[in-house]
N, CA, C and O atoms as CSV, one atom per row, in Angstrom:
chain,resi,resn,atom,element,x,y,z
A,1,UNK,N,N,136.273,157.803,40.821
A,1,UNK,CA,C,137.287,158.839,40.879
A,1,UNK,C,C,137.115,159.619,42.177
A,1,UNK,O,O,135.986,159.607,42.667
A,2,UNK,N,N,137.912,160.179,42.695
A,2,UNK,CA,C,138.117,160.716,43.942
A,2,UNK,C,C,139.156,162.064,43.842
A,2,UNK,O,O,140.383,161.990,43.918
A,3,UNK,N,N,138.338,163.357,43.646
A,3,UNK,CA,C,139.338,164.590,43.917
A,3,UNK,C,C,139.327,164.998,45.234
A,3,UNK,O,O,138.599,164.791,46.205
A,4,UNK,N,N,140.618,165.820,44.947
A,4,UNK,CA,C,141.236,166.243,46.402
A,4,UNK,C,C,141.590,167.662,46.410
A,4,UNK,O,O,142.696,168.038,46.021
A,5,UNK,N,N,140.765,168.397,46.806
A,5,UNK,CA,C,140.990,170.289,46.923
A,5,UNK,C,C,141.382,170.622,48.297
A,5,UNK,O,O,140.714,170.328,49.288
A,6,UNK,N,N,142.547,171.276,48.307
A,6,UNK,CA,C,142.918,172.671,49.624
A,6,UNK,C,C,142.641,173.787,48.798
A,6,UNK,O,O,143.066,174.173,47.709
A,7,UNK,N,N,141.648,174.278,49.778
A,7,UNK,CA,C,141.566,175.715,49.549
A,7,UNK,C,C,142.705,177.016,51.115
A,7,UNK,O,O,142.963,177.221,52.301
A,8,UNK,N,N,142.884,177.399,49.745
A,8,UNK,CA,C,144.440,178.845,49.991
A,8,UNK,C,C,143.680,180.001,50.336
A,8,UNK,O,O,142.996,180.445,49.414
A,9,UNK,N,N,143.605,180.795,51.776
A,9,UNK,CA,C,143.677,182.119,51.255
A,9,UNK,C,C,144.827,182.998,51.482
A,9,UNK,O,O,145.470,183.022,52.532
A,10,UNK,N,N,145.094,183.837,50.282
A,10,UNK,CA,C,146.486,184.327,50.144
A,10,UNK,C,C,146.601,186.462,50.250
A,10,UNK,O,O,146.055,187.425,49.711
A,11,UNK,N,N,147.437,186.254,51.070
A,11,UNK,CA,C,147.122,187.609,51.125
A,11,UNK,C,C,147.465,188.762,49.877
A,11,UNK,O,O,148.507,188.756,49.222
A,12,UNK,N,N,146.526,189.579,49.739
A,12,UNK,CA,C,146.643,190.531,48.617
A,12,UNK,C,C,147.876,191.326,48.286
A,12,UNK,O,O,148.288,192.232,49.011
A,13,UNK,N,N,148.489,190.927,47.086
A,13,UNK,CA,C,149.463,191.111,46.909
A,13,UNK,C,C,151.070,190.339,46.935
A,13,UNK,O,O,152.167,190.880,46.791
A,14,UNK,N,N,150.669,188.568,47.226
A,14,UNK,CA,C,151.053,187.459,47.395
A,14,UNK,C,C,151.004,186.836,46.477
A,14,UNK,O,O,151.908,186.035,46.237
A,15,UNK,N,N,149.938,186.987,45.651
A,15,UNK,CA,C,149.316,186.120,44.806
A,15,UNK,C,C,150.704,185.636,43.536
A,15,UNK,O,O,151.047,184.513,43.166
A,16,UNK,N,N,151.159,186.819,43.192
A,16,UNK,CA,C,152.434,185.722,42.311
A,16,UNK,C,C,153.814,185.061,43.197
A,16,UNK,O,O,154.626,184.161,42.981
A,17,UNK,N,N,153.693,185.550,43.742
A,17,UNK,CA,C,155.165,184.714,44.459
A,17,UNK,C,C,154.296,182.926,45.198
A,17,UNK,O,O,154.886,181.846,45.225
A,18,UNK,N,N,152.942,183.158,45.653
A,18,UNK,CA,C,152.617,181.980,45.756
A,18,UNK,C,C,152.408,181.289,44.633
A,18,UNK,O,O,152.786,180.119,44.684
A,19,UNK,N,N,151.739,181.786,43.256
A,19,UNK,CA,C,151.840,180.733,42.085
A,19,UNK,C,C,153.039,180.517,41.473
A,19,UNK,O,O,153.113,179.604,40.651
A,20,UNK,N,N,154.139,181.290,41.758
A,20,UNK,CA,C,154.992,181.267,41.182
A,20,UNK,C,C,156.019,179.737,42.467
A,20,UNK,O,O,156.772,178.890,41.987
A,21,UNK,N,N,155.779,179.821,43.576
A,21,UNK,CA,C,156.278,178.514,44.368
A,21,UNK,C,C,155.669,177.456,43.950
A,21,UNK,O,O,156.462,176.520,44.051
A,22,UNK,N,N,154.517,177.053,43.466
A,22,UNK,CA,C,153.452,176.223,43.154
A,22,UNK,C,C,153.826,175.881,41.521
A,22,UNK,O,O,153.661,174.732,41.110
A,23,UNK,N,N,154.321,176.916,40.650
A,23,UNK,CA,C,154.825,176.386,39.408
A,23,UNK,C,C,156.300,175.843,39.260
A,23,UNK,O,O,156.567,175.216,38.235
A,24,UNK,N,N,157.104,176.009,40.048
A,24,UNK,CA,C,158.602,175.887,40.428
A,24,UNK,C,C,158.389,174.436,41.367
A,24,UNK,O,O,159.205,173.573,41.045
A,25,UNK,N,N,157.608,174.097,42.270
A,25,UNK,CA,C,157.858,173.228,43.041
A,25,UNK,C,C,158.162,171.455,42.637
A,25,UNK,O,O,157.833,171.288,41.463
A,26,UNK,N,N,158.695,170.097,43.288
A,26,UNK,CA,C,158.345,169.522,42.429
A,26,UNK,C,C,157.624,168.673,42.837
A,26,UNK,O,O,158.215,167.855,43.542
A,27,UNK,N,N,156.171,168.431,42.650
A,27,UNK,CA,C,154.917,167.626,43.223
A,27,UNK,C,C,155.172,165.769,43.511
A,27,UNK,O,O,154.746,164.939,44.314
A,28,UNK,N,N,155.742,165.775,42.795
A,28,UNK,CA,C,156.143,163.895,42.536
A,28,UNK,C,C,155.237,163.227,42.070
A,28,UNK,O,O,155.316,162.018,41.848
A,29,UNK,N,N,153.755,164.299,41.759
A,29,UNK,CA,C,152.568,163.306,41.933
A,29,UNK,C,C,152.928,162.573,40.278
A,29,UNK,O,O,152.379,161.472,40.240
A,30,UNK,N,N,153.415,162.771,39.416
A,30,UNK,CA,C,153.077,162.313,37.568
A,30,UNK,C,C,153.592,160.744,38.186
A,30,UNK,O,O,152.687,159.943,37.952
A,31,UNK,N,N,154.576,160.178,38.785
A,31,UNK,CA,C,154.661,159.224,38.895
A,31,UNK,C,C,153.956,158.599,39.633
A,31,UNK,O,O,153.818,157.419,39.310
A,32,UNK,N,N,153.258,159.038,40.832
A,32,UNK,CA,C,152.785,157.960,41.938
A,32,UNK,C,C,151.273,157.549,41.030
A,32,UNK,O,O,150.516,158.251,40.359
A,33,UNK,N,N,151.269,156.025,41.390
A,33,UNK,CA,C,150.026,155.439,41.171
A,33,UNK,C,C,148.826,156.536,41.632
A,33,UNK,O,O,148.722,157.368,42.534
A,34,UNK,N,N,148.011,156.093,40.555
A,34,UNK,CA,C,146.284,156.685,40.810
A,34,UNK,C,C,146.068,157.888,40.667
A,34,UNK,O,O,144.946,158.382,40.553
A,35,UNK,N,N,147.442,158.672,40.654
A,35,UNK,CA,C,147.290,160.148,40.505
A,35,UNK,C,C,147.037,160.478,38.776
A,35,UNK,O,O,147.814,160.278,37.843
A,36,UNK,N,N,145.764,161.005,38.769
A,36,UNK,CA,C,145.415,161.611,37.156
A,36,UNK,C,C,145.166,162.903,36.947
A,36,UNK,O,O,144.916,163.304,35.810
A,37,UNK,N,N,145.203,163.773,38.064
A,37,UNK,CA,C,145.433,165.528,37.178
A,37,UNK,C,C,145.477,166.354,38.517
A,37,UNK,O,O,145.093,166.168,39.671
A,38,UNK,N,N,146.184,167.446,37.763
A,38,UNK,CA,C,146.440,167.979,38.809
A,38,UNK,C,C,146.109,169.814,38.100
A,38,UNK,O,O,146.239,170.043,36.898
A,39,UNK,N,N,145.710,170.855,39.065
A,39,UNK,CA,C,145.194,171.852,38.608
A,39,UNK,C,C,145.180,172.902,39.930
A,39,UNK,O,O,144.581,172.604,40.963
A,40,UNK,N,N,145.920,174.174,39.763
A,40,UNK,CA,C,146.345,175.163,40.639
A,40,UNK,C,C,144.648,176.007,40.020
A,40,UNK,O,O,144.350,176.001,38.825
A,41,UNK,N,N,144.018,176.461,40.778
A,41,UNK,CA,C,142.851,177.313,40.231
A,41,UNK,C,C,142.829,178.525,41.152
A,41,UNK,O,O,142.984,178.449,42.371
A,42,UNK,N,N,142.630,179.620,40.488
A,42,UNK,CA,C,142.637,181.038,41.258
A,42,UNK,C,C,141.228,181.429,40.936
A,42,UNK,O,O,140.712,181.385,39.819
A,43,UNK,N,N,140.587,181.874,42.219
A,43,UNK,CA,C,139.624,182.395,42.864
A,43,UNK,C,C,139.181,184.370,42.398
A,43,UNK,O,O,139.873,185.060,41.649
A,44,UNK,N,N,138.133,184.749,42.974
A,44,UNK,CA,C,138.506,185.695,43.200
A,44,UNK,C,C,139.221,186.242,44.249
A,44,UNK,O,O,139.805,185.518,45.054
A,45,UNK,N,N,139.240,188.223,44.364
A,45,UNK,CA,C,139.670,188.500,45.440
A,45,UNK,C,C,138.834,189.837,46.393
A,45,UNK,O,O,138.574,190.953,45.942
A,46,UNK,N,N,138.591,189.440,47.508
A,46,UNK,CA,C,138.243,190.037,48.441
A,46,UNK,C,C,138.456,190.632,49.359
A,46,UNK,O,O,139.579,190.234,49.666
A,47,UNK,N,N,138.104,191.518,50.239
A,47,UNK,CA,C,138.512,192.112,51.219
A,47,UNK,C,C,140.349,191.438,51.409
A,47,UNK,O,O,140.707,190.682,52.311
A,48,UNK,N,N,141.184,191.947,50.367
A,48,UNK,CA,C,142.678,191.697,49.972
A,48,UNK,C,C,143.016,190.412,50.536
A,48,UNK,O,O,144.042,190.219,51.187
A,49,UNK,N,N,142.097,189.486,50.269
A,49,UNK,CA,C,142.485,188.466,50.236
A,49,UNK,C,C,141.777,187.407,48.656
A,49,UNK,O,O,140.748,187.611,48.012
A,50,UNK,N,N,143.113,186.032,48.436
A,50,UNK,CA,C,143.132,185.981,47.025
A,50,UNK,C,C,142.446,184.320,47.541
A,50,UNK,O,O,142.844,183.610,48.464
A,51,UNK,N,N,141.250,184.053,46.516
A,51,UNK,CA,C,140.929,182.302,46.985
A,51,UNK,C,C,141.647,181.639,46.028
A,51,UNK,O,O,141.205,181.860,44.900
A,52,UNK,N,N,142.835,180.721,46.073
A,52,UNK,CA,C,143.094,179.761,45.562
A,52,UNK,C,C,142.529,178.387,45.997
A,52,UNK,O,O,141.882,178.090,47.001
A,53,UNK,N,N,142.962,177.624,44.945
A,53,UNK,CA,C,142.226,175.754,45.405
A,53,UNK,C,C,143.459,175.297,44.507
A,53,UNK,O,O,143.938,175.698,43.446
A,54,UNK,N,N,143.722,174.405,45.296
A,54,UNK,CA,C,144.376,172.959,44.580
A,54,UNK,C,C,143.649,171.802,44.399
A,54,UNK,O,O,142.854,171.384,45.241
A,55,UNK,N,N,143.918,171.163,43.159
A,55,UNK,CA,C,142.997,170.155,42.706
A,55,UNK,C,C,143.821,169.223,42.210
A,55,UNK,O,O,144.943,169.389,41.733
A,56,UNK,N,N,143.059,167.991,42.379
A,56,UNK,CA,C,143.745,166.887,41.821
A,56,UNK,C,C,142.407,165.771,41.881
A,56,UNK,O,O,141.333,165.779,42.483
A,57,UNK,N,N,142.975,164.961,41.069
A,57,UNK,CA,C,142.263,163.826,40.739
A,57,UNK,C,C,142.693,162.701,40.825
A,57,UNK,O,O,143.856,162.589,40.438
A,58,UNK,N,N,142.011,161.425,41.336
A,58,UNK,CA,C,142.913,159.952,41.569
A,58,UNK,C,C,142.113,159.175,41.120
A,58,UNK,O,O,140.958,159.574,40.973
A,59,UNK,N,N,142.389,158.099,40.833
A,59,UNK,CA,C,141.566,156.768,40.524
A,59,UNK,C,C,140.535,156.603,41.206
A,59,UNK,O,O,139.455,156.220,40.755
A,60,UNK,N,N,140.892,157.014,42.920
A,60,UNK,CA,C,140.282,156.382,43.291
A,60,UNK,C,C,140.910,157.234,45.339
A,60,UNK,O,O,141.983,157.701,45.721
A,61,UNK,N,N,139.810,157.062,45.915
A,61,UNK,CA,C,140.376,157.524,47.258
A,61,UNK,C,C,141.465,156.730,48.014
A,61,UNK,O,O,142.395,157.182,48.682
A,62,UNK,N,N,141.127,155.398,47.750
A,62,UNK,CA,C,142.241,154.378,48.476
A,62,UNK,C,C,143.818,155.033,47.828
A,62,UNK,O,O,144.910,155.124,48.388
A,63,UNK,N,N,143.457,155.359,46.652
A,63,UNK,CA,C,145.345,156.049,46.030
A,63,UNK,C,C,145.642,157.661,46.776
A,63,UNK,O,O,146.664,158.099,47.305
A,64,UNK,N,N,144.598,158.150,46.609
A,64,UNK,CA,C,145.108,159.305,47.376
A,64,UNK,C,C,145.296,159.157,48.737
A,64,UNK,O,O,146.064,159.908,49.340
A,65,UNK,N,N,144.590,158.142,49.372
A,65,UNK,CA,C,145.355,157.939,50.820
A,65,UNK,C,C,146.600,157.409,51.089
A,65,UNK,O,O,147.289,157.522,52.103
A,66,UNK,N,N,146.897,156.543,49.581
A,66,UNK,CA,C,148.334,156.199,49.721
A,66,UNK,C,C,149.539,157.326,49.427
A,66,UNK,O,O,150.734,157.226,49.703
A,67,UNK,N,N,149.001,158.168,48.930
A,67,UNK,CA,C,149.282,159.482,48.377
A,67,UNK,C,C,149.951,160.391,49.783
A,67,UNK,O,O,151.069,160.902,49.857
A,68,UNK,N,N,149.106,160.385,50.583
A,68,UNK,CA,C,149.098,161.081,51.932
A,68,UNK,C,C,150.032,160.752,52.635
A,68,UNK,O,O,150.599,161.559,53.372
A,69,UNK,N,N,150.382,159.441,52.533
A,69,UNK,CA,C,151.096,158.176,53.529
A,69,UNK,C,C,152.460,158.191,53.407
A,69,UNK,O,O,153.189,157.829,54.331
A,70,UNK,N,N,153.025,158.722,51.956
A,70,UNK,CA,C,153.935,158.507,50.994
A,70,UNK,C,C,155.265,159.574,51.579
A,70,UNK,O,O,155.271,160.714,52.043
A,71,UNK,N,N,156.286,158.608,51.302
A,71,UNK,CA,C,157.638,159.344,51.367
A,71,UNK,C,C,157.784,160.623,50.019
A,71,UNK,O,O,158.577,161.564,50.001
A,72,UNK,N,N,156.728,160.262,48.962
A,72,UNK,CA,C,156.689,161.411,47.952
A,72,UNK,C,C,156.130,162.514,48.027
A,72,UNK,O,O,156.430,163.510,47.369
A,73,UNK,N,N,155.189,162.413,48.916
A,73,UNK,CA,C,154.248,163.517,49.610
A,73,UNK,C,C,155.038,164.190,50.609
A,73,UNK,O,O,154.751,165.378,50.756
A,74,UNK,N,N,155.829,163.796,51.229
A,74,UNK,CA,C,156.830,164.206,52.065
A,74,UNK,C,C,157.751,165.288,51.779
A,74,UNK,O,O,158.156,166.367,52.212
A,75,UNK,N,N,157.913,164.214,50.555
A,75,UNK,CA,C,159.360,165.320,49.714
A,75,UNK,C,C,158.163,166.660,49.014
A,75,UNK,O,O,158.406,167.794,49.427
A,76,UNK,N,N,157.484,166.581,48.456
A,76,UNK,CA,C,156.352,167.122,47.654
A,76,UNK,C,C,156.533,168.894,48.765
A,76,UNK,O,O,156.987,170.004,48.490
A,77,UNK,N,N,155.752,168.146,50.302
A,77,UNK,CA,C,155.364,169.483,50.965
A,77,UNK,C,C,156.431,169.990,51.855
A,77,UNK,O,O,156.214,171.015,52.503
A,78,UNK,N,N,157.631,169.335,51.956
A,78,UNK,CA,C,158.478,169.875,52.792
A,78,UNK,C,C,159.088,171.375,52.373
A,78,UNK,O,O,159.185,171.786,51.217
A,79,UNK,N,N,159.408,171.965,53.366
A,79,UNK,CA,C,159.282,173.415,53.509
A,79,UNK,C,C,157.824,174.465,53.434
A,79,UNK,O,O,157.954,175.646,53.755
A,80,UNK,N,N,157.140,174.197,53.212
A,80,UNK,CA,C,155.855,174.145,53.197
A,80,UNK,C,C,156.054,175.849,54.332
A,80,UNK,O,O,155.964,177.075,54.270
A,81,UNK,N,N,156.274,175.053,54.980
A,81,UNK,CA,C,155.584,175.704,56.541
A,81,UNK,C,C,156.816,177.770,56.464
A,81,UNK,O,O,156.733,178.768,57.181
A,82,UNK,N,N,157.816,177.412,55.125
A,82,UNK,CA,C,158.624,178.870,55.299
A,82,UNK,C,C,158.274,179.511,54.473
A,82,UNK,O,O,159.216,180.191,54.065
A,83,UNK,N,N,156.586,179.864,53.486
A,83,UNK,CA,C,155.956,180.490,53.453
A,83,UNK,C,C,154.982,181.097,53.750
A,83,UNK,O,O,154.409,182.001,53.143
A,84,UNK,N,N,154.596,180.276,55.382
A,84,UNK,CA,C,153.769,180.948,55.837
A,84,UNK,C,C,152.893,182.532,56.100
A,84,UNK,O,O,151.748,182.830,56.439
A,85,UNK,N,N,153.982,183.202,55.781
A,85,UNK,CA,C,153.423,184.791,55.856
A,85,UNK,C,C,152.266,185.207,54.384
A,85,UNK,O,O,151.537,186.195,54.297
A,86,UNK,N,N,152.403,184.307,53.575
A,86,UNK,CA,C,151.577,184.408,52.390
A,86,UNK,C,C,149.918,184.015,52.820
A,86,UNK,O,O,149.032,184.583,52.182
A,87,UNK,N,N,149.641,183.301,53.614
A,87,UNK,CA,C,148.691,182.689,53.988
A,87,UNK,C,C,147.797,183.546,54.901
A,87,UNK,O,O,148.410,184.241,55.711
A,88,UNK,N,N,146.400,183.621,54.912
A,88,UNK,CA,C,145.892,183.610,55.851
A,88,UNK,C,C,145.370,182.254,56.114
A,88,UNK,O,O,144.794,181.489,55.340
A,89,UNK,N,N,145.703,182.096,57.439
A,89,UNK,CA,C,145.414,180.646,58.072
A,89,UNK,C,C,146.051,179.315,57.585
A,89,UNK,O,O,147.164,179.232,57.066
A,90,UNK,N,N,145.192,178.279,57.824
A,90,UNK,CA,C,145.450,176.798,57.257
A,90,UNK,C,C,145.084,176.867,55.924
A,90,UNK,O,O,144.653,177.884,55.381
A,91,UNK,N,N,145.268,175.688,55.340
A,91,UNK,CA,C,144.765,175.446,53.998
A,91,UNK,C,C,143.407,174.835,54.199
A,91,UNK,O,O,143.270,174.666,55.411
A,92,UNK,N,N,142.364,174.437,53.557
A,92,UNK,CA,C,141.230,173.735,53.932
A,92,UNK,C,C,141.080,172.619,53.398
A,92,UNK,O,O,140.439,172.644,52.347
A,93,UNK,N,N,141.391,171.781,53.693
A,93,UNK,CA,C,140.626,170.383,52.705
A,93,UNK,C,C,139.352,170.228,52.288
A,93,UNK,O,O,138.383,170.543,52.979
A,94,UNK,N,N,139.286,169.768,51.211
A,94,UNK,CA,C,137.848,169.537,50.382
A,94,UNK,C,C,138.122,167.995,49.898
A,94,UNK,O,O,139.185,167.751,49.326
A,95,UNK,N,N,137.053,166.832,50.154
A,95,UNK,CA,C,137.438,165.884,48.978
A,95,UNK,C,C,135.865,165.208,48.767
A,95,UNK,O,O,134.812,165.387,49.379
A,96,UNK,N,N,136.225,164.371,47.637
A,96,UNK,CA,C,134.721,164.240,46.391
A,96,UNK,C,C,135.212,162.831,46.154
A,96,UNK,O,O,136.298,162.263,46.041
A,97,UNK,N,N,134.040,162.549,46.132
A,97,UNK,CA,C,134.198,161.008,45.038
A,97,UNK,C,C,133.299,161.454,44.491
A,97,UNK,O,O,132.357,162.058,45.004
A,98,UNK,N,N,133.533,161.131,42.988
A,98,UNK,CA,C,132.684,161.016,41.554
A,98,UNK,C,C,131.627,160.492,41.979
A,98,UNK,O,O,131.591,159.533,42.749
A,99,UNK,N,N,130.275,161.319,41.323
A,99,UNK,CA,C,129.011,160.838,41.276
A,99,UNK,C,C,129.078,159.810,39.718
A,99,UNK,O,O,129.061,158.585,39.591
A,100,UNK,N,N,129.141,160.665,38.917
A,100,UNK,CA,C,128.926,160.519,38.104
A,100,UNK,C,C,129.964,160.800,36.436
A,100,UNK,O,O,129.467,160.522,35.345
């Protein structure tokens, strides 16, 4: 298995209009191969800023790279970039393959 985390930081006082884009949006992932869960997780908050992570889980890394590659991933993050004022910075990538 192979998860896949961006970590969010969101500025204080953001925090529902960004979960609220993230529950409204539409991911495409339930259909694409290899994709097995998916999970919005909220952080604490600090100096007014909020840590979110996105999580997901795949079969396997070879699917989430097909994942990446994908005209569904496309549709998934487009517009992306016209909430920027919610953000501090980039998102961060994190990824894991199962130990165990």
């Amino acid at each position: 298995m192979f998860i896949a985390m961006n970590r969010f930081l969101i500025k204080s006082g953001k925090e529902e209009l960004f979960e609220e884009i993230w529950k409204s949006r539409e991911t495409h992932l339930d259909k694409f191969p290899g994709f097995l869960k998916f999970n919005l997780l909220k952080g604490i908050t600090k100096d007014d800023v909020t840590l979110y992570a996105s999580h997901t889980e795949w079969v396997s890394k070879s699917h989430f790279d097909d994942w990446i590659k994908s005209e569904a991933f496309r549709k998934a993050h487009k517009g992306a970039h016209a909430n920027n004022d919610l953000y501090i910075g980039h998102p961060e990538f994190e990824g894991f393959n199962a130990i165990i």
